[in-house]
C-alpha positions as CSV (number, residue, x, y, z in Angstrom):
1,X,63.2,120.4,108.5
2,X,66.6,118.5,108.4
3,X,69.3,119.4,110.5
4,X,71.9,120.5,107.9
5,X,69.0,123.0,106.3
6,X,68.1,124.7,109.5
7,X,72.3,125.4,109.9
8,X,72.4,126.4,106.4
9,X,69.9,128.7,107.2
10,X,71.4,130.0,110.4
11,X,74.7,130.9,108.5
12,X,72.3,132.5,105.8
13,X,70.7,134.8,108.6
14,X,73.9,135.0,110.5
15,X,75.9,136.5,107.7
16,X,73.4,139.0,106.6
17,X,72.6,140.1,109.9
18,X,76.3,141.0,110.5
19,X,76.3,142.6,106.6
20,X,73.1,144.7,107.7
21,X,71.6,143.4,104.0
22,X,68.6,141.4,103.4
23,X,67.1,138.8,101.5
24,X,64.1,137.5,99.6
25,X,63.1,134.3,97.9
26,X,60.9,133.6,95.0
27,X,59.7,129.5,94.8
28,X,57.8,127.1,93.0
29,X,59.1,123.9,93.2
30,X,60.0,123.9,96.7
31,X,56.6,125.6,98.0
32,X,58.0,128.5,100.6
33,X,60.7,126.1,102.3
34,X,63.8,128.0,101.6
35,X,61.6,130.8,102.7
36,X,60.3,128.8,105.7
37,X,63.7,127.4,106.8
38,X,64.9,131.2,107.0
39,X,62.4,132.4,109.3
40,X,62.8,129.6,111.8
41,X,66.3,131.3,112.7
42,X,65.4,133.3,115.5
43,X,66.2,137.1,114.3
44,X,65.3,136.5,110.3
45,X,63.1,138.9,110.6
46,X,66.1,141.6,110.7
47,X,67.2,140.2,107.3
48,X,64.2,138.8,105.6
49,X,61.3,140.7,104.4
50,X,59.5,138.6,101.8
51,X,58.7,135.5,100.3
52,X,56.6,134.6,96.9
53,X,55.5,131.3,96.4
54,X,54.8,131.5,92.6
55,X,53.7,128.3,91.2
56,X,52.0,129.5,88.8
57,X,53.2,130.8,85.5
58,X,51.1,134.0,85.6
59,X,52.2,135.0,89.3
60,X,55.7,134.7,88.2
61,X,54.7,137.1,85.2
62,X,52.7,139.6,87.2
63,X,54.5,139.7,90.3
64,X,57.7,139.1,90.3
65,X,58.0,140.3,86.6
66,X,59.0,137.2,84.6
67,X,58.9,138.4,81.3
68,X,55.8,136.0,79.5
69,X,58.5,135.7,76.4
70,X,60.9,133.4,78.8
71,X,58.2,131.5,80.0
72,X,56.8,130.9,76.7
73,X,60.0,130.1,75.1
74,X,62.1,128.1,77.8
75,X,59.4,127.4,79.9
76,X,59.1,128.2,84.0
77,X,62.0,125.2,84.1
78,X,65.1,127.6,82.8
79,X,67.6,129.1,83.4
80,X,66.2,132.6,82.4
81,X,63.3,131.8,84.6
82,X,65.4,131.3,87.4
83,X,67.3,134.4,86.8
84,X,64.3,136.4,86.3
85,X,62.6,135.1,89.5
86,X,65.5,136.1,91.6
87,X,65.6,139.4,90.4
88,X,61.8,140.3,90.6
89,X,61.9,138.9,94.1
90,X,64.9,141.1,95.0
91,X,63.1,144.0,93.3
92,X,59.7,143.7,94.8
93,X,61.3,143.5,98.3
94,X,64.0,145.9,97.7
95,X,66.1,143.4,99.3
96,X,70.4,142.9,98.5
97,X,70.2,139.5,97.7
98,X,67.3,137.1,96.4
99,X,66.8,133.1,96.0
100,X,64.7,131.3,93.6
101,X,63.7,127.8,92.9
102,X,62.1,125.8,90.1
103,X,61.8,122.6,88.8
104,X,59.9,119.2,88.6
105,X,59.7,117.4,92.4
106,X,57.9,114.8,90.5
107,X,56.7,112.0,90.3
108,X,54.9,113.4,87.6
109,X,55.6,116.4,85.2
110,X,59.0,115.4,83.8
111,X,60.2,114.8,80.1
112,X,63.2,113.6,78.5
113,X,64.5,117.1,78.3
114,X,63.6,118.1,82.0
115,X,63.4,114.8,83.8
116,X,62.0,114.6,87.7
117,X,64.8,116.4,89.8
118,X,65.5,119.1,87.8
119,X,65.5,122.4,89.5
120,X,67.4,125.6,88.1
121,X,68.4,128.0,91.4
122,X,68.9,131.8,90.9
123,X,70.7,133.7,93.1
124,X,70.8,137.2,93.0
125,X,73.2,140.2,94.5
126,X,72.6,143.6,93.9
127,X,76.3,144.4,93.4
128,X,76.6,141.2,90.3
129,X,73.1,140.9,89.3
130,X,71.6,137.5,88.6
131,X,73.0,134.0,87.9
132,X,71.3,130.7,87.8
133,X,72.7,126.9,88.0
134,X,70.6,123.6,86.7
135,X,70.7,120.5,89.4
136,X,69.4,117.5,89.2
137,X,68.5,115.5,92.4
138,X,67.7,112.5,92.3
139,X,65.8,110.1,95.0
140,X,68.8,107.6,95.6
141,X,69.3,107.3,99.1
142,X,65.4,108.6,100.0
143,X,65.3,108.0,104.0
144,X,62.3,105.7,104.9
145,X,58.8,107.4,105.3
146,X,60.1,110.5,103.2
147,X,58.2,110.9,99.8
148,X,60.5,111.1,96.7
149,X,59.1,114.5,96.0
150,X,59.5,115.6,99.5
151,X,63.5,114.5,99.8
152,X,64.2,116.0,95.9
153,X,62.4,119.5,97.5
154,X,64.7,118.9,100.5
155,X,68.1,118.6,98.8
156,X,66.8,121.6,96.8
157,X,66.0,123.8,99.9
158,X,69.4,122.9,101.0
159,X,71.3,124.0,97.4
160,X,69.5,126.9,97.4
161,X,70.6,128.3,100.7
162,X,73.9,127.2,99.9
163,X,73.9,129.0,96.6
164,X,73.0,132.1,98.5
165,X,75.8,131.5,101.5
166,X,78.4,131.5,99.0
167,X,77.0,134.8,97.1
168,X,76.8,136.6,100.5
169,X,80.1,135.7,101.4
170,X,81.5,136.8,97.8
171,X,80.4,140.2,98.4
C-alpha cells in the first residue's frame, strides 16, 4: 500500500481507539482495501470488527440490506447505494461509524453518465446517520508499473479513509 494510505489509516485507528468506537467498511469497487489498509495498523483489531466486500448486486441486497429498489433505479453506482452500504455495514457489525465504496475502476464498465473513476463514498456515524459524496479519479499522473485501475482504486482507498477521519473527528 502507499505511504499516505497506511498514515491515513493509522489516524483512522488512532482516533477511534482513543474514542473507544469502532468501524466497519462495506466495498465493491475497491475490493477490501480500505478494509485491508485498516487492519495493517497494529491494534485495528480494537476498533475494527468487519469488512464486506460486496461486489455483487445481490450481496449488497442480502447482506448489507441495500434495498433492491435503489439498485434497480440508480444502480449500485449512486449515491443511495453508497448511503445504504454504509449503513448496512454499520448495522451488521454494530459498529459507530461505517465506510463504503463504489464505482467503476475501469477500463471497462463506464458510460457517459458514470464514466471510469467514478466512485460514490458513504460514510456513516451513528450520531448523523449516513451521507455520501461522488469523485471522480482519474488516471493522470498513474506512476509507472501501476495499472490505471489499480491507481483509480488507490486514490479511492485514500478518500475513503479520509472521508471517515474527518466524520470521526466531527463527532
Amino acid at each position: 500500500m502507499n505511504r499516505d494510505i497506511d498514515k491515513q489509516a493509522a489516524i483512522v485507528v488512532k482516533l477511534l481507539s482513543k474514542a473507544g468506537k469502532k468501524t466497519a467498511t462495506a466495498e465493491s469497487c475497491t475490493g477490501g482495501l480500505v478494509s485491508a489498509a485498516l487492519t495493517s495498523v497494529s491494534g485495528s483489531s480494537e476498533v475494527f470488527d468487519m469488512g464486506v466486500c460486496s461486489y455483487a448486486n445481490e450481496i449488497k441486497n442480502k447482506l448489507l440490506g441495500v434495498p433492491e429498489e435503489i439498485l434497480e433505479k440508480y444502480g449500485a453506482v449512486s449515491e443511495q447505494t453508497a448511503k445504504a452500504m454504509s449503513e448496512g455495514a454499520a448495522k451488521l457489525a454494530g459498529a459507530d461509524y461505517a465506510v463504503s465504496t463504489t464505482g467503476i475502476a475501469g477500463p471497462t464498465g463506464g458510460t457517459a453518465e458514470k464514466p471510469v473513476g467514478t466512485v460514490w463514498i458513504g460514510v456513516y456515524s451513528r450520531n448523523e446517520g449516513s451521507r455520501a459524496q461522488m469523485f471522480l479519479f482519474s488516471d493522470k499522473g498513474c506512476p509507472d508499473g501501476m495499472t490505471p485501475r489499480d491507481f483509480i482504486r488507490e486514490q479511492a482507498v485514500l478518500k475513503a479513509l479520509e472521508l471517515l477521519t474527518e466524520k470521526i473527528k466531527e463527532n
